[in-house]
N, C-alpha and C positions, 0 to 999 in steps of 0.2 A: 504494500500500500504506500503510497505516493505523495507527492505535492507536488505544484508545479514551481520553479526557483520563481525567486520577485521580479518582475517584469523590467526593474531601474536595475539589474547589475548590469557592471561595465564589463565589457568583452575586452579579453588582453589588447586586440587589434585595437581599440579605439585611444588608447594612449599609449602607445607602443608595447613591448616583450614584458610579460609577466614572470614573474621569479616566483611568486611564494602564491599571489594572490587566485590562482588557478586554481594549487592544489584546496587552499583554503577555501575555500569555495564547493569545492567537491566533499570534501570534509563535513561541512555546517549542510551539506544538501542531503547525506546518506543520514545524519542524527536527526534530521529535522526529521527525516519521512519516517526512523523509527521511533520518536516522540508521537509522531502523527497516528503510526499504527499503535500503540500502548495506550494514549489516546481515547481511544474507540474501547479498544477492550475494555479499559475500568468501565467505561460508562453502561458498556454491555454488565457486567458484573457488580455496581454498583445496583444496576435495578433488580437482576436477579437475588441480592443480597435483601433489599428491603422488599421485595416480595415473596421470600421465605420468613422474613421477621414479620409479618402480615399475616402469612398462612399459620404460624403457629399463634399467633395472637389468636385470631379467629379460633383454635382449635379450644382452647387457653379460656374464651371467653364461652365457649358452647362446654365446658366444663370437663372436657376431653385430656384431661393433666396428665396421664400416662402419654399421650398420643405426642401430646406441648412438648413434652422432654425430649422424647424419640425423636421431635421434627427437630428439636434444639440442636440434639448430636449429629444428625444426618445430614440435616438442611443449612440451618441458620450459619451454623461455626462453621463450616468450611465454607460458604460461601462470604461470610465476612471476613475468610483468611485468604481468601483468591482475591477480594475487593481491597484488603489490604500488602498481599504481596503485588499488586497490581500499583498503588499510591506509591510505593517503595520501587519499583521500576520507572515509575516514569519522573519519578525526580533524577533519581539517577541519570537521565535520558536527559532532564534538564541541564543538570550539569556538566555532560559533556555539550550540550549546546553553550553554557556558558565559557567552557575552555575552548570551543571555536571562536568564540567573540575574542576571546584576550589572545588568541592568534593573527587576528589583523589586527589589533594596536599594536602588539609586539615587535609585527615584520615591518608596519609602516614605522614606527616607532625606530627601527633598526637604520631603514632607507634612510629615515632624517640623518639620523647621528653621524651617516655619513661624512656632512658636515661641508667641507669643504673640498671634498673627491668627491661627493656625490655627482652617479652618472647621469644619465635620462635615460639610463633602462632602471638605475633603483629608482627615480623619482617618477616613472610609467608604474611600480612595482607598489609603490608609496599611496601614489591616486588610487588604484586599484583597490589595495586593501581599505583604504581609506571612504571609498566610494561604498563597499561592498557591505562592511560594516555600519553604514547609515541606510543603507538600503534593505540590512538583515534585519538590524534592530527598529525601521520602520514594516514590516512584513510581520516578524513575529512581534507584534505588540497587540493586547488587548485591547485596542482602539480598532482593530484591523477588523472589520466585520466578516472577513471572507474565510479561512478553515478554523479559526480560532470562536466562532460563537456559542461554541454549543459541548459537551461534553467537559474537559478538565478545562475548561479555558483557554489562555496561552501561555505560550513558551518565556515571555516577557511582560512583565507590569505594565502599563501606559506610562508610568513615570518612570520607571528604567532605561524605556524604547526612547522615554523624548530626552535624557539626560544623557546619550550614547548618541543621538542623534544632535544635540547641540553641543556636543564637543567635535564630531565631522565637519558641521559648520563653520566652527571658531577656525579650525584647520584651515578650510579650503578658502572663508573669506582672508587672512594672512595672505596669500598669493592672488588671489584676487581674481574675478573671473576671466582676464585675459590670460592670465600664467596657469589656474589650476586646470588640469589636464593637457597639459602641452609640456612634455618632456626635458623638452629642451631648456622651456624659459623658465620652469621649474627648479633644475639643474644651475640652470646661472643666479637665480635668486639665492639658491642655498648657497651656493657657494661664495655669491657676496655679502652674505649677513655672515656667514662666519669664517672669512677673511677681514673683511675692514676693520682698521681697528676705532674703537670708539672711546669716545670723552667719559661715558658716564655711562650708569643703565639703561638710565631712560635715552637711548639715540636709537634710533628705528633700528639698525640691522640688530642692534640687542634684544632688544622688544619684541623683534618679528622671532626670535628664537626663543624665546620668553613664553611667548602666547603660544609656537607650537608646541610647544614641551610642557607645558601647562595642560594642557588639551589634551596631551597625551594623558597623563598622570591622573586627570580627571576619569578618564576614557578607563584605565585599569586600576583607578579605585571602586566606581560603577561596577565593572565587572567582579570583581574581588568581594564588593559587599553581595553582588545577585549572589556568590556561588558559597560567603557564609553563610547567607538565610537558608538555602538551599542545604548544607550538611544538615544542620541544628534542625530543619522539618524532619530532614530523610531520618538521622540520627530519632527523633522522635517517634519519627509512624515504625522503623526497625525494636526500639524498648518497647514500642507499643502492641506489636507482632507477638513478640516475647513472650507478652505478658498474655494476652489471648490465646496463644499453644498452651502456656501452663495452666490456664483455667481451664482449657477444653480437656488434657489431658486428666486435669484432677476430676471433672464432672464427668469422665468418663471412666475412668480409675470408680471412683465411689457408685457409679450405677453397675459396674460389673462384682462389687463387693457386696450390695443391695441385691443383687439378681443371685450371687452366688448362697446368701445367706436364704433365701427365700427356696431355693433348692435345696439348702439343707434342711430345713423346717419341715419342707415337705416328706421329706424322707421320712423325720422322728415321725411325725404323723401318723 
């Protein structure tokens, strides 16, 4: 099961030879589809969870209390441990889509540092990952009404998506709409903000490496906070798993202790 990529990624061709931002791309497109198919499944599993916690209620309320327990062990617990091995997979699923994010700041992140050799295939290499990652994190955002409305949500908060998406900005306005995506004049910019020498901080070629490297920093502490919140859940619904194996095991331990005691009764009888 599928998705189609975001319609806005840049093709290596359209600002020259890609280095990193290909493979990154293919990367964030294989985890995105298996987020998508995980997906589907809880939500499949999810309903069949609360329409066994339904059936025994029903049985539970018609006064069926042998019947309630039986659906308890058979029905309800395993379907609310597939409903929660299911929540535990697809954070996982998150956070590797989170480590594809902090893969284009990284490589574009790398391209700048270049610095002052910076080519115009890293700064083709820089746009790209750079482009690709406002274009990921405007796709997977729960603002996105299109695969993301229904089921777990999305892959991205709407405040994630726009905090990841206006640090691309801050990026690509520093170069300016004649220079960002154009290799060349890209390259001769970097390399004259950090060649010149300057008076003070505030003199533009300082500044203009200032604000990308800011952007940057912003860009991979975003990503850094999605992928704490993201352990601390997964860590959670995992203790939370735990704890629901050993309740199901004990209420099934003590109903085979109750059924064995009742065969022995029978027997003295």
């Amino acid at each position: 099961m599928s998705v189609p990529p975001p319609s806005s990624l840049p093709s290596g061709s359209s600002a020259g030879s890609s280095n990193t931002a290909d493979a990154n791309n293919a990367q964030m497109q294989n985890d995105v589809n298996q987020w998508y198919a995980d997906s589907q499944k809880i939500s499949i599993d999810e309903s069949a969870f609360y329409a066994a916690l339904a059936q025994m209620n029903e049985l539970a309320a018609e006064g069926k209390t042998d019947l309630a327990l039986m659906y308890l062990f058979t029905s309800v617990f395993p379907a609310m441990l597939s409903f929660q091995e299911d929540t535990i997979t697809l954070l996982a699923d998150s956070q590797n889509i989170s480590s594809d994010l902090r893969n284009f700041v990284s490589c574009a992140e790398n391209d700048f540092n270049a610095g002052g050799s910076a080519s115009p295939e890293q700064m083709a290499d820089m746009y790209n990952n750079v482009q690709s990652l406002n274009s990921w994190a405007s796709y997977l955002s729960s603002d996105n009404p299109g695969y993301w409305s229904a089921g777990s949500g999305a892959p991205l908060s709407a405040t994630d998506a726009a905090n990841i998406e206006d640090d691309c900005n801050t990026i690509a306005g520093v170069f300016g709409t004649t220079d960002w995506g154009n290799p060349a004049n890209m390259s001769n910019d970097v390399k004259s903000w950090f060649s010149e020498p300057t008076s003070s901080d505030n003199a533009i070629p300082s500044q203009n490496i200032k604000t990308v490297q800011g952007a940057f920093q912003q860009a991979n502490s975003a990503v850094s906070s999605i992928s704490t919140t993201l352990q601390s859940q997964e860590q959670f619904y995992i203790d939370q798993y735990n704890q629901y194996v050993g309740i199901d095991n004990s209420m099934q331990q003590s109903e085979c202790t109750q059924n064995a005691a009742f065969v022995n009764n029978q027997k003295v009888s």
